[in-house]
Every structure is written in structure tokens, then in C-alpha cells.
C-alpha positions as CSV (number, residue, x, y, z in Angstrom):
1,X,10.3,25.9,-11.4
2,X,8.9,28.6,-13.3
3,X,5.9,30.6,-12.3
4,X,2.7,29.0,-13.6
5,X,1.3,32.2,-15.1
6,X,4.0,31.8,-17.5
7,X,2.7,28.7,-19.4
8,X,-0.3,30.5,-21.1
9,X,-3.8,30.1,-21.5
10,X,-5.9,29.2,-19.8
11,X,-4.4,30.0,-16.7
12,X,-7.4,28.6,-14.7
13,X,-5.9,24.9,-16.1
14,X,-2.4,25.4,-14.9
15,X,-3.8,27.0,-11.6
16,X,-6.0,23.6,-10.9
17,X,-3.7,21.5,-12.3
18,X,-1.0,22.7,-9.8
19,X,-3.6,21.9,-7.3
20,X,-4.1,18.2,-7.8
21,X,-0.2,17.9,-8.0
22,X,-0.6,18.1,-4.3
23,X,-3.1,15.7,-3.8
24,X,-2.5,11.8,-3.2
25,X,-4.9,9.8,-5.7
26,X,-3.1,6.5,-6.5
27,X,-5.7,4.2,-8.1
28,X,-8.0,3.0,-5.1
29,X,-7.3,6.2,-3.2
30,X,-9.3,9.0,-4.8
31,X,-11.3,10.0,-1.4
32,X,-9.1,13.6,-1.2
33,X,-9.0,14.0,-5.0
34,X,-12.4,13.6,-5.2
35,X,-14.0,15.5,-2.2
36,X,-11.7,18.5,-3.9
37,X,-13.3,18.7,-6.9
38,X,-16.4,17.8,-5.1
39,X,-16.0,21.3,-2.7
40,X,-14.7,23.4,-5.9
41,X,-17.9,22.4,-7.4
42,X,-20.4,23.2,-4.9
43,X,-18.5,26.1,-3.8
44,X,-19.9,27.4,-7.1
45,X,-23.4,25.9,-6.9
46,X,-23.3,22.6,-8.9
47,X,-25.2,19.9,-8.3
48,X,-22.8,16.7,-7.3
49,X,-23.9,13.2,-7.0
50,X,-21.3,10.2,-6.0
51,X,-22.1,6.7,-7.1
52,X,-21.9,3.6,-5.0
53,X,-18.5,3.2,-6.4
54,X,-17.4,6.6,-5.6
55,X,-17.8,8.1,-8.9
56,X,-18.5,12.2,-9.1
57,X,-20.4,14.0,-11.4
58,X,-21.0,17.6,-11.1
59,X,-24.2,19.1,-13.1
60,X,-24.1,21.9,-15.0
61,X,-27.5,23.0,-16.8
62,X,-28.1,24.6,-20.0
63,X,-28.2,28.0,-19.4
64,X,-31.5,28.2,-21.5
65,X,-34.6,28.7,-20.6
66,X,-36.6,24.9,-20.4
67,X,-38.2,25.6,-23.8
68,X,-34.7,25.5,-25.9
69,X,-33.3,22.6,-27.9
70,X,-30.6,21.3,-25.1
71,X,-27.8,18.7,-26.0
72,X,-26.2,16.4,-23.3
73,X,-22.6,16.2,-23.5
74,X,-20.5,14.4,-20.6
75,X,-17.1,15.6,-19.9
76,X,-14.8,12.5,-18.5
77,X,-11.8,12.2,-17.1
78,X,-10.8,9.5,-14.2
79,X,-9.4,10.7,-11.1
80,X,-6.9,8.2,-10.2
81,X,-2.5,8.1,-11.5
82,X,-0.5,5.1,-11.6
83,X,2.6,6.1,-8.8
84,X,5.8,4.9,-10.4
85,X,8.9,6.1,-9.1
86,X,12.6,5.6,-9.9
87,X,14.2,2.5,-7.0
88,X,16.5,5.7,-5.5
89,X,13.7,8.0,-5.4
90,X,12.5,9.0,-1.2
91,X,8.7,9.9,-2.3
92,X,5.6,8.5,-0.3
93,X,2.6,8.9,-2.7
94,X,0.3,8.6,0.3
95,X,1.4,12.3,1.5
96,X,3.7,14.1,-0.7
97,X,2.9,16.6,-3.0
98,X,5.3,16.0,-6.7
99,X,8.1,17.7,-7.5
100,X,7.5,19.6,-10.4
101,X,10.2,21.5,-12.8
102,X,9.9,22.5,-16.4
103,X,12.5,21.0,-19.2
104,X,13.4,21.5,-22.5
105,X,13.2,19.3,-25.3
106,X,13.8,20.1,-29.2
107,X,12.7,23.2,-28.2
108,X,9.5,22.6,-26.6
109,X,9.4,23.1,-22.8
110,X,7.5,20.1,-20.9
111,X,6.2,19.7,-17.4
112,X,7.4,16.5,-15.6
113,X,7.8,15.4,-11.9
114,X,11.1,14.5,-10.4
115,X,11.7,10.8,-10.3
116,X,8.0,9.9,-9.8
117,X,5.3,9.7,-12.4
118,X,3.6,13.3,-13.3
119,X,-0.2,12.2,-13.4
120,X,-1.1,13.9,-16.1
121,X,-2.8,10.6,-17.3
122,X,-5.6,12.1,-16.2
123,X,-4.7,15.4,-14.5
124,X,-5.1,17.2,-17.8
125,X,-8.2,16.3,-18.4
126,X,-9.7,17.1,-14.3
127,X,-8.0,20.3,-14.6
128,X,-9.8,20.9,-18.1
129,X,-13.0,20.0,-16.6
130,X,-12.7,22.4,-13.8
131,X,-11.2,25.0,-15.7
132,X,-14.5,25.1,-18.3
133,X,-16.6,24.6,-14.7
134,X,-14.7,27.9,-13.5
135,X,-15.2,30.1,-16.6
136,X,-19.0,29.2,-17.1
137,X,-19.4,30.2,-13.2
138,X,-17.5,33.6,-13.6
139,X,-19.5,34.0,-17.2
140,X,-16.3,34.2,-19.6
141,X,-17.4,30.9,-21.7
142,X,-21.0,29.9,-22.4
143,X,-22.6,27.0,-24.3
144,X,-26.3,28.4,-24.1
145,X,-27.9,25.0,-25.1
146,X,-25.7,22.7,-23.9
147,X,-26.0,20.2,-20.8
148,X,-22.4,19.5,-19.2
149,X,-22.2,16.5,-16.9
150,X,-18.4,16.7,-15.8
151,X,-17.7,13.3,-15.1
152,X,-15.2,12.2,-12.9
153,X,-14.5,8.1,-12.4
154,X,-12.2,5.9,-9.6
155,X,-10.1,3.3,-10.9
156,X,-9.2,3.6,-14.0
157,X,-5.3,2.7,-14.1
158,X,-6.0,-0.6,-12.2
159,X,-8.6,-2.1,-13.8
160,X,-11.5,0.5,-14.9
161,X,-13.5,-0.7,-12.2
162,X,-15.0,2.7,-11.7
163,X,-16.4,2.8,-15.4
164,X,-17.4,-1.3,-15.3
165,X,-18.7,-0.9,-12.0
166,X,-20.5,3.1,-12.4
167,X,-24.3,3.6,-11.6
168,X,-25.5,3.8,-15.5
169,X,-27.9,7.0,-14.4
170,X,-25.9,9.1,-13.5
171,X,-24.6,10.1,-16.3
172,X,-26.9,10.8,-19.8
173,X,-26.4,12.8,-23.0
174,X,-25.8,13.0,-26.8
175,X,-22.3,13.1,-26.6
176,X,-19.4,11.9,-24.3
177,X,-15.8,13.5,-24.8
178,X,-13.2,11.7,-22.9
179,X,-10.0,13.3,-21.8
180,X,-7.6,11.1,-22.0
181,X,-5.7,10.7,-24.8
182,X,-2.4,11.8,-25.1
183,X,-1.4,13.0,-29.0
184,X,-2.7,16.3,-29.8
185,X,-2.9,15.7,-33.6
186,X,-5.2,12.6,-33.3
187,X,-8.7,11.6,-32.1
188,X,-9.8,8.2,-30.7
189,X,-12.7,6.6,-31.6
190,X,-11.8,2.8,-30.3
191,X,-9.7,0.7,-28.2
192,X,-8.8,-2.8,-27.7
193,X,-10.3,-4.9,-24.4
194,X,-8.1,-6.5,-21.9
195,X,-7.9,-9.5,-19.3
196,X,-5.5,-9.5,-16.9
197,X,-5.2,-12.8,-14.0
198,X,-3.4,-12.9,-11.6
199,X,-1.2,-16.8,-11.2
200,X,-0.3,-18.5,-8.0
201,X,2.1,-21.2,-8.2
202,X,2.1,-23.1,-4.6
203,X,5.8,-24.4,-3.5
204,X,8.1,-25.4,-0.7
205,X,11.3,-24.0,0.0
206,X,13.9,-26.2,2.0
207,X,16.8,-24.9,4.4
208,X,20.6,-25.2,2.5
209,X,23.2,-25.6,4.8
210,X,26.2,-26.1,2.4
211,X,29.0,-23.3,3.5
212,X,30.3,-22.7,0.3
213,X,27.6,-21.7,-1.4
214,X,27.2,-17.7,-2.0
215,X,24.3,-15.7,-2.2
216,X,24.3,-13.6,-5.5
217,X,21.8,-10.8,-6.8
218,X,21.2,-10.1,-10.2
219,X,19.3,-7.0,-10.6
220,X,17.6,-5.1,-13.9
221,X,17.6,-1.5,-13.7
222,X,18.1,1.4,-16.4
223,X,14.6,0.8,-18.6
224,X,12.1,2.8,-20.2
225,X,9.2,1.0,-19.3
226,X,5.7,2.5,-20.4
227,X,2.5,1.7,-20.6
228,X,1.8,-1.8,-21.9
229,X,-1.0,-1.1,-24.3
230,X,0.6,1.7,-26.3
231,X,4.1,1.5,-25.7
232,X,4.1,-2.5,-26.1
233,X,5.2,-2.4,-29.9
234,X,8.6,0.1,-29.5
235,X,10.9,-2.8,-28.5
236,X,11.4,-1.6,-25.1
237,X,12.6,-3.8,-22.7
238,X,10.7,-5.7,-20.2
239,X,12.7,-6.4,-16.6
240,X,10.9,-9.5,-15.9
241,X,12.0,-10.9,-19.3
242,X,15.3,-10.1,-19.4
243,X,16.1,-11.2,-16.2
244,X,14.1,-15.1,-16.3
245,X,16.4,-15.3,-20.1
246,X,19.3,-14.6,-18.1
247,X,18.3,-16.7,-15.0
248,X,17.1,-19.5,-17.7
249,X,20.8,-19.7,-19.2
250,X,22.6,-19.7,-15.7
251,X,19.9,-22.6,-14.7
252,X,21.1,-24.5,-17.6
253,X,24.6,-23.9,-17.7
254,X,25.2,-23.9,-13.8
255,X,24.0,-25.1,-10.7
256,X,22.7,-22.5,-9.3
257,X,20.2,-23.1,-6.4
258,X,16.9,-19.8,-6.6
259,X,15.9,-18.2,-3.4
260,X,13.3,-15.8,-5.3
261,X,12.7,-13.1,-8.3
262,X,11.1,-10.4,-8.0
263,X,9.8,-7.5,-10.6
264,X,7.0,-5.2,-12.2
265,X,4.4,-3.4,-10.1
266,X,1.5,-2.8,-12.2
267,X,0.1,-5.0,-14.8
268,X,-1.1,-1.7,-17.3
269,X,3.2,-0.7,-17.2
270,X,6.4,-2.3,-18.8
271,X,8.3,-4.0,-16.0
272,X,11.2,-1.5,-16.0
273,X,13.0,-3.1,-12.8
274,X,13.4,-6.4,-11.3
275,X,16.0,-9.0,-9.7
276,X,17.0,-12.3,-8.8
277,X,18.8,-14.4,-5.4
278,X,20.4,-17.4,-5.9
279,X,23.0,-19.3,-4.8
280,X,26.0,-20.6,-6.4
281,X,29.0,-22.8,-5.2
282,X,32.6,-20.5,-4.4
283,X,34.2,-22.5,-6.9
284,X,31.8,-21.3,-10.1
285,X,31.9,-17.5,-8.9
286,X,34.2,-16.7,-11.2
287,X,33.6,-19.2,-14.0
288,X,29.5,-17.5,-14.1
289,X,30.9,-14.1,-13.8
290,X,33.0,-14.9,-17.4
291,X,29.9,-16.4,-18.6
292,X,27.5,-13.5,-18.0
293,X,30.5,-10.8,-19.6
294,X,30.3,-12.7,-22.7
295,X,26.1,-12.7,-22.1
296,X,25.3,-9.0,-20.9
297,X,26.8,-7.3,-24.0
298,X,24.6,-9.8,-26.8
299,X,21.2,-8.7,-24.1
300,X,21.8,-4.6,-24.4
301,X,22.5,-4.6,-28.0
302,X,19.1,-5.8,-28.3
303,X,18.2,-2.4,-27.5
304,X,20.1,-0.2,-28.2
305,X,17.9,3.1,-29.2
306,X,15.0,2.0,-27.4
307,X,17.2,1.4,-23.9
308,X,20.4,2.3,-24.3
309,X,20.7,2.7,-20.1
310,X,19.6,-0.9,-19.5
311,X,21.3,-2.0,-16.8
312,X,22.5,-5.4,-16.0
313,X,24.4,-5.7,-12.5
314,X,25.2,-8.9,-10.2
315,X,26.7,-8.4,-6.9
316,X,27.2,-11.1,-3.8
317,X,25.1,-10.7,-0.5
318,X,27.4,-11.0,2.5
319,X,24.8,-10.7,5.3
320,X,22.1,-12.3,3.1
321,X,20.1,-14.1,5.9
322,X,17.6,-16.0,3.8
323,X,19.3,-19.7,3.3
324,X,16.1,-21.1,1.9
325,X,15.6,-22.1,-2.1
326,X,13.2,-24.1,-4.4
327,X,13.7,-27.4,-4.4
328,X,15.6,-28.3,-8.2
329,X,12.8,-29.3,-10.2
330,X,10.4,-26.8,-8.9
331,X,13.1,-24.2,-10.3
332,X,13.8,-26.0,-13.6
333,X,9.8,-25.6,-13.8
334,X,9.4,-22.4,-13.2
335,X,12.3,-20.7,-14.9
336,X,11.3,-22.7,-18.0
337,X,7.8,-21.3,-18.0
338,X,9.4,-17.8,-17.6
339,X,11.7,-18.4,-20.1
340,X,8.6,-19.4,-22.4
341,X,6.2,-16.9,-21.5
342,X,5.0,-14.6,-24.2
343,X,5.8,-11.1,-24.3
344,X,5.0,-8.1,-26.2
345,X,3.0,-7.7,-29.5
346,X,1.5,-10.7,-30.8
347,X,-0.3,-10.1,-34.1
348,X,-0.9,-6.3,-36.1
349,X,-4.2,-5.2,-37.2
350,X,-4.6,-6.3,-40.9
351,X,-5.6,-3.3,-42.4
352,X,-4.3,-0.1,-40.2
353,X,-0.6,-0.6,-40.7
354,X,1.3,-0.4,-37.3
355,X,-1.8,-0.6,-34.9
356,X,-1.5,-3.6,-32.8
357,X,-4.1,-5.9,-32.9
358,X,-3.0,-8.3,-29.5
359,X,-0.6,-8.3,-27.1
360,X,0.5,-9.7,-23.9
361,X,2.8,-8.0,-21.1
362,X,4.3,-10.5,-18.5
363,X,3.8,-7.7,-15.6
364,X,5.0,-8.8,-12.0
365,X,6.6,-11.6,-10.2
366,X,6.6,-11.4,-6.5
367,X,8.0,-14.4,-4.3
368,X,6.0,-15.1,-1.4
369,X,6.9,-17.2,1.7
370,X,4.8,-20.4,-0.1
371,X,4.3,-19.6,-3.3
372,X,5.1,-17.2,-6.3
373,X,2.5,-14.8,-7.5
374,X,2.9,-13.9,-11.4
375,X,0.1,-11.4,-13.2
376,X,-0.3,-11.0,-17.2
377,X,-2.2,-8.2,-19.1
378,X,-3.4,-9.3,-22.5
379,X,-5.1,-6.7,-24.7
380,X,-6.9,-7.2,-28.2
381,X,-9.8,-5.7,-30.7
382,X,-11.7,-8.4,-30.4
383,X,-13.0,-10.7,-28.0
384,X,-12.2,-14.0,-30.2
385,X,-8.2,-13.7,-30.1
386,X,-8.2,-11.8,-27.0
387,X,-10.1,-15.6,-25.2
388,X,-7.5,-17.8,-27.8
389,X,-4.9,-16.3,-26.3
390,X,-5.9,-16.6,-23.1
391,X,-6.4,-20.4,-24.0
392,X,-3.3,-20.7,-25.2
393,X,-1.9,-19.4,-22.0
394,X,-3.8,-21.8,-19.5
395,X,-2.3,-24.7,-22.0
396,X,1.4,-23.6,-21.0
397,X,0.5,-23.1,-17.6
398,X,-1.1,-26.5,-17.5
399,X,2.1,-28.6,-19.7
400,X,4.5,-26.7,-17.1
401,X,3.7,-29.2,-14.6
402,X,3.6,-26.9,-11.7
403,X,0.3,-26.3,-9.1
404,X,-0.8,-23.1,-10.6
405,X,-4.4,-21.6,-9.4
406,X,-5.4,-18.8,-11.9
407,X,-7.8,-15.5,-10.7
408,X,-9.3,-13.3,-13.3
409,X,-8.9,-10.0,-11.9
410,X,-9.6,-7.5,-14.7
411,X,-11.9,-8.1,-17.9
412,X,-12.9,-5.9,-20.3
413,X,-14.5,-5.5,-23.6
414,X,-13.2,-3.5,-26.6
415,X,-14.1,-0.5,-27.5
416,X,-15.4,-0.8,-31.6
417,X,-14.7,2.2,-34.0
418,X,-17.1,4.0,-36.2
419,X,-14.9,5.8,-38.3
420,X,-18.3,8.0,-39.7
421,X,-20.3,8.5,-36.9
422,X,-21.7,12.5,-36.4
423,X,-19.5,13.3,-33.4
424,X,-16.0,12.2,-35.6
425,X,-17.5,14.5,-38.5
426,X,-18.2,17.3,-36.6
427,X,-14.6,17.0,-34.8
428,X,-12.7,16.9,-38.2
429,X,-14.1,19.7,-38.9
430,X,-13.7,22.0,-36.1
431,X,-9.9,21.1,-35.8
432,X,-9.1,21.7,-40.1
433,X,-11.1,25.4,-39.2
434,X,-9.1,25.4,-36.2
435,X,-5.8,24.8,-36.8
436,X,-5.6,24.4,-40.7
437,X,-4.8,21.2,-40.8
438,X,-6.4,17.3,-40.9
439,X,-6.7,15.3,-37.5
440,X,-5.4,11.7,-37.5
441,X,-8.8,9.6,-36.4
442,X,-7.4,6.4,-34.7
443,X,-7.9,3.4,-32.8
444,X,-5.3,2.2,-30.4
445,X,-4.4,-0.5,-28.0
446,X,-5.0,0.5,-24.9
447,X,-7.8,0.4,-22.9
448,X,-10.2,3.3,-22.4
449,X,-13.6,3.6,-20.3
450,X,-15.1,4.4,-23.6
451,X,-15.3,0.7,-24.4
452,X,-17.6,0.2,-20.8
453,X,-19.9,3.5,-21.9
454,X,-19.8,2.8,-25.1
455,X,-21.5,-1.0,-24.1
456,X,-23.6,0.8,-21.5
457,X,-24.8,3.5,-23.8
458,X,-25.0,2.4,-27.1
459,X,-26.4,5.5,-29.1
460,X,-24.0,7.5,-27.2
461,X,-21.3,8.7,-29.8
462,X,-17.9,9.4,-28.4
463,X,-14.6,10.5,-28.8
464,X,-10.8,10.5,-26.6
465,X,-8.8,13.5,-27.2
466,X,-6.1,15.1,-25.2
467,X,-2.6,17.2,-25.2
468,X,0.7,15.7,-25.9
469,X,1.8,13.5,-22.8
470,X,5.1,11.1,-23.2
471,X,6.1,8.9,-20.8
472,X,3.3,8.0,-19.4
473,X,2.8,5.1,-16.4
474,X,6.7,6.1,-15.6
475,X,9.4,8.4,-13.9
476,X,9.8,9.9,-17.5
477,X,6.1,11.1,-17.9
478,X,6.4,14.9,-18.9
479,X,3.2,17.0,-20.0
480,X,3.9,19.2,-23.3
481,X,2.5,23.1,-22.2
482,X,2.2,24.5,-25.4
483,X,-0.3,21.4,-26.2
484,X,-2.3,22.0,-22.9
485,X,-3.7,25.3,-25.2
486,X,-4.0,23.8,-28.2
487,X,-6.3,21.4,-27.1
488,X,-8.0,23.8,-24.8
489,X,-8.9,25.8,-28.2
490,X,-9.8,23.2,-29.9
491,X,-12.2,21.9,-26.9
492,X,-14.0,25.4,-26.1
493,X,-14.4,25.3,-30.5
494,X,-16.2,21.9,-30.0
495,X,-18.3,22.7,-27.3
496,X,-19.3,25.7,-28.9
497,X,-19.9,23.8,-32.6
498,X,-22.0,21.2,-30.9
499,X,-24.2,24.1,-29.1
């Protein structure tokens, strides 16, 4: 890769940015990400103070005398990255340090990470934060009159536990900028809320002893995947749903006896991968292998431009060692529910044409020795459809006839824009004297810690903002460079405005 001093200003970013590259902070493990920035700040005499949930801010004071006109403004990033990584891909997130390498797109050159996610989402915005921490120490940027609590919060690509969970004094000010957006030519101002349970459907498996039957996998490979709040309305395929369609057809056309599925790994990203074992008698081998030519092609075409490398492959086991399966109508059961389980957007916004207004992403299937576990992330702008659809979940649950005990594990309220609030004013502004040009002020569907603080600090006005990121929650995640100094202009331009 390319020498960092060549991606331009500032150089502090790309130098810290580098940095966390080479430190493990999946969601849940932040301990090394955090006592870094924790020893860069103090190292430079900030104040830091950790919350019972192991969220770190680090204090830096107005550089005015006590007398002066200060204005609190929090800095926020989270510290955690989900780790996705391609199935062929050797990378253990707990130790080693991302590939990096440079490539170019339409001309633009972009940072990504080989075969693993980048972390950018947040990365940019901890390396922003300490790069404005660096430069106010060495005395080449100062906001006289301004109070900076750089706040740095666990959890967020889980479940924002570190936001719903933070100690609500350790953070105070006029102003919170979040940094974690990922479109340089647009603000956020809102976000949609979330639930996301967890299923467990409680079985028995029984011992087959038939010799002609043959173990077959069915596997889903190839997709885009993406994060299931923004990335849920671009017809991109979902493993878990392509495969229980196919495994529905085969159920109903065949007699095929299910040893397990499997797919998805985090509820806030698009399954991209996920497979099937069942059984099948010698004799229909061939007859299901016609069958699923005539299928596979009438599946892709359904995606062609969004997934054009979706992959559908189906293979026998020889040494397959697991002879156990559902019993017959457990497996009609369960592959029916599949089969009818929502997926993607379901309604728009009514007024902001294209914004999504609810969704649902069917997220992970694991089979476990008695049981099969099953988690869903719904999203929505307001709490009303966001519970109906939840209702109307636990009904189809409930008329599938199965055992199924349901956890809430994630719950979280929107995020309500105010489209004319001072801090969305002064912002427009800044960036049309900045760059010559109108901001686009959105909401979106994902979910942001903004929609805890916001709740928790109600006369705190706030905005999201960050560079260009694409891919984000997968292998494909690339940072754009030339946007990392964009948005560093624009954010020094703010700071500055607001002082």
C-alpha cells in the first residue's frame, strides 16, 4: 500500500487512523481500543473519565480565561466495528492487525481492507477526534471559547448498549456532533428506532438409518450484503431468504429429510452467506438436480445489478457424519415459517420520497443440538408501526404451530428530526461558504446513538456527519480519502463558526 503521507491533509488523521487498524475492537471488545485513546489522551494532559459501561470521554477546556462566554460541544464517535470477513478469508479479529491497500474507482482512490470489513464505521470519526485532540495540544487549531468533550462509546454495532446504557453526566454541552455518517454531501438530523429478538424454536432430532439416503449441501455465497438499515431498500439479496425459498420448493416437491440451516451473523448486516443439509433418497439425486437447473437461473435474475455474483451451489457430503434430522412435520413447520417470514422494506415514508419508513431483516439462523435459534432486526420512525409490526410477527410465530420462546435483546427509540433547529442552520451555512454548494439535510433508517442522547438530553441539538464510506458492515467496506479532507474542513469550519 501506498505511504500514508500521501493521502493529504491532515496527516495526523491518516497517522491515527493507521493506528487503530492494528487494534482488535469488535463490538464487546473495546478494552485495547479504548485504553489507546485513553494513554494518547493523557499523554497530552486531558482529563479522562470511563463510565460504568466503559464509555471514555477525554476533556478538553476552553482555552479562555473562566470569565468568557464558553459553549459545550461533544465530539462522538463509538469505538467498536462489526468484523465481517469473506468464508475463504484466514483473519482472527481477536489479534490481527487489517490488511490495508488503496483501490481505484471512477477515478477516486479508496481505502479498504482485504477480505475483512475496514472499520471505518467509526474509525473515521476516533481518528478525527484525536486528530483535533493532537492539533489543539501542539497549538495549530484553537476554538478559544469552546468546551470539547471527545466522546468515545462501546457497543454501538450490536445493540447501542453503550449509548442506552452511558452515565448521563458525563457528558454536557450545547451541541453534540456525531461522527458517523457516511455521505459527505448530507447531514443527519434523525433516525429510525429498532427492536431486534432473538427466537428459539425447541425440537427433537431422530437418528435415520436408511442407506440410500445422501447427504446434500446447498450453500449461498457471492452477495453484497450491507447494512440492514440503509442498505435494506437496494434489492440486495438476503442468504437466509434465498436459501429457506429454495429449501421451501425442494420440501414441497421432494422428500427431502433437513439435518439443519445455517446463515447471517449479525442482526444490523444483510445475511450475505448461508446453507442447508438434508438428505435425499439416491434415486431423486438426479431428478432434484434437474429441478434446481431450471430454479437457480429464475432466483439470480432477480438480481441481476444488485448481485450479479450470487452464488447458488449444491454438492453431496461423503463423510457427512451427522445422520440426525427433524422429524417431518417439525420441518414442514419451520420451512413454512421461513418461507413466510418478512424481509426487507416494509412501508416508505409518505412525504420524503425514497426514505424508508420500516423494515425488517431476517438476520441469522443457527441450528443448535435441540433447538434452532432465529434473530430479526426491525427498524421504523415511529414507535407505533415499529410495536405493529412486531405484533404482527408474534401472530406468525404463534399460527406456525411450533414451541417458539421469544427474547428481546435490542430496543431502541427513534431519533425525531427538527429540520430548523440552530445547529442545522448554522451547518448549512458553513458548508454553502465552504464548499459553494447546498448540503442535503436528511433522516435515514438506521439507527444512531443520537436517538438515546437525544432522549437523554433533550435541549441538546445535534447533528451526524461524516466522509464517504461504501460498503459498510461488509468485506467490501472501502473509505473514500479525498472525502476524509473534505469533511475535516468542513468540521475545523464548524467548530470554529460555533466559537
Amino acid at each position: 500500500m501506498e505511504d500514508l503521507k500521501d493521502f493529504g491533509e491532515p496527516s495526523e488523521f491518516w497517522q491515527y487512523f493507521y493506528e487503530i487498524t492494528k487494534i482488535p475492537r469488535c463490538s464487546t471488545h473495546e478494552d485495547k481500543i479504548r485504553e489507546y485513546i485513553r494513554e494518547e489522551a493523557e499523554k497530552l494532559g486531558y482529563q479522562t473519565e470511563i463510565d460504568a459501561i466503559k464509555n471514555l470521554v477525554v476533556r478538553i477546556p476552553s482555552s479562555r480565561d473562566s470569565g468568557g462566554n464558553k459553549i459545550g460541544v461533544v465530539l462522538q464517535s463509538h469505538m467498536d466495528m462489526v468484523c465481517e470477513k469473506n468464508e475463504n478469508i484466514h483473519h482472527d479479529f481477536s489479534i490481527d492487525p487489517l490488511k490495508l491497500k488503496t483501490i481505484e474507482i471512477d477515478n477516486e482512490k479508496w481505502l479498504t481492507a482485504e477480505g475483512t470489513t475496514l472499520g471505518a464505521d467509526n474509525g473515521v470519526g476516533i481518528a478525527y477526534q484525536l486528530a483535533i485532540m493532537k492539533k489543539i495540544h501542539d497549538g495549530s487549531l484553537n476554538f478559544d471559547d469552546l468546551d470539547l468533550d471527545l466522546f468515545f462509546t462501546v457497543d454501538e454495532e450490536r445493540g447501542l448498549s453503550g449509548a442506552s446504557q452511558m452515565d448521563k453526566n458525563l457528558i454536557s454541552g450545547k451541541y453534540l456532533l456525531n461522527l458517523d455518517s457516511e455521505e459527505d454531501d448530507r447531514f443527519t438530523i434523525g433516525c429510525a428506532g429498532g427492536r431486534v429478538f432473538r427466537a428459539e424454536v425447541n425440537c427433537e432430532k431422530k437418528l435415520i438409518s436408511n442407506p440410500n439416503l445422501r447427504a446434500v449441501k446447498i450453500s449461498i455465497s457471492g452477495l453484497f450484503g450491507g447494512h440492514s438499515g440503509t442498505d435494506i431498500n437496494k434489492n440486495r439479496g438476503n442468504a437466509l431468504k434465498i436459501l429457506t425459498e429454495i429449501i421451501w420448493k425442494l420440501n414441497s416437491n421432494f422428500n427431502i429429510l433437513l439435518n439443519s440451516l445455517e446463515g447471517g451473523n449479525l442482526t444490523n448486516a444483510i445475511p450475505r452467506e448461508a446453507h442447508a443439509i438434508f438428505f435425499i433418497e439416491q434415486s431423486q439425486k438426479n431428478e432434484l438436480e434437474t429441478f434446481l437447473e431450471d430454479l437457480i437461473p429464475k432466483i439470480k435474475i432477480l438480481y441481476e445489478g444488485t448481485d450479479s455474483n450470487l452464488n447458488i451451489s449444491i454438492y453431496l457430503l461423503k463423510d457427512f457424519t451427522d445422520k440426525t434430522t427433524f422429524s417431518k412435520d417439525f420441518q414442514n413447520k419451520l420451512v413454512d415459517l421461513f418461507y413466510l417470514m418478512p424481509n426487507g422494506p416494509i412501508s416508505l415514508h409518505p412525504t420524503s420520497v425514497g426514505l424508508v419508513h420500516t423494515s425488517l431483516n431476517f438476520a441469522v439462523v443457527h441450528t443448535l443440538e435441540n433447538k434452532i435459534e432465529f434473530k430479526v432486526s426491525t427498524r421504523s420512525l415511529t414507535q407505533y408501526d415499529k410495536d405493529t409490526l412486531f405484533e404482527k410477527l408474534k401472530l406468525l410465530l404463534k399460527t406456525s404451530g411450533l414451541d417458539i420462546n421469544i427474547e428481546i435483546i435490542t430496543l431502541y427509540p427513534s431519533w425525531p428530526p427538527i429540520f430548523d433547529s440552530k445547529l442545522t442552520e448554522i451547518s448549512k451555512q458553513v458548508y454553502k461558504n465552504t464548499f459553494n454548494e447546498d448540503v442535503i439535510i436528511q433522516a435515514i433508517h438506521a439507527g444512531l446513538e443520537c436517538a438515546f442522547f437525544s432522549h437523554y438530553y433533550p435541549d441538546m441539538e445535534m447533528i451526524s456527519l461524516g466522509p464517504d464510506v461504501l460498503g459498510g458492515h461488509s468485506p467490501d467496506e472501502r473509505l473514500n480519502i479525498r472525502s476524509v479532507s473534505k469533511i475535516w474542513k468542513f468540521l475545523l469550519a464548524l467548530l470554529k463558526n460555533l466559537a
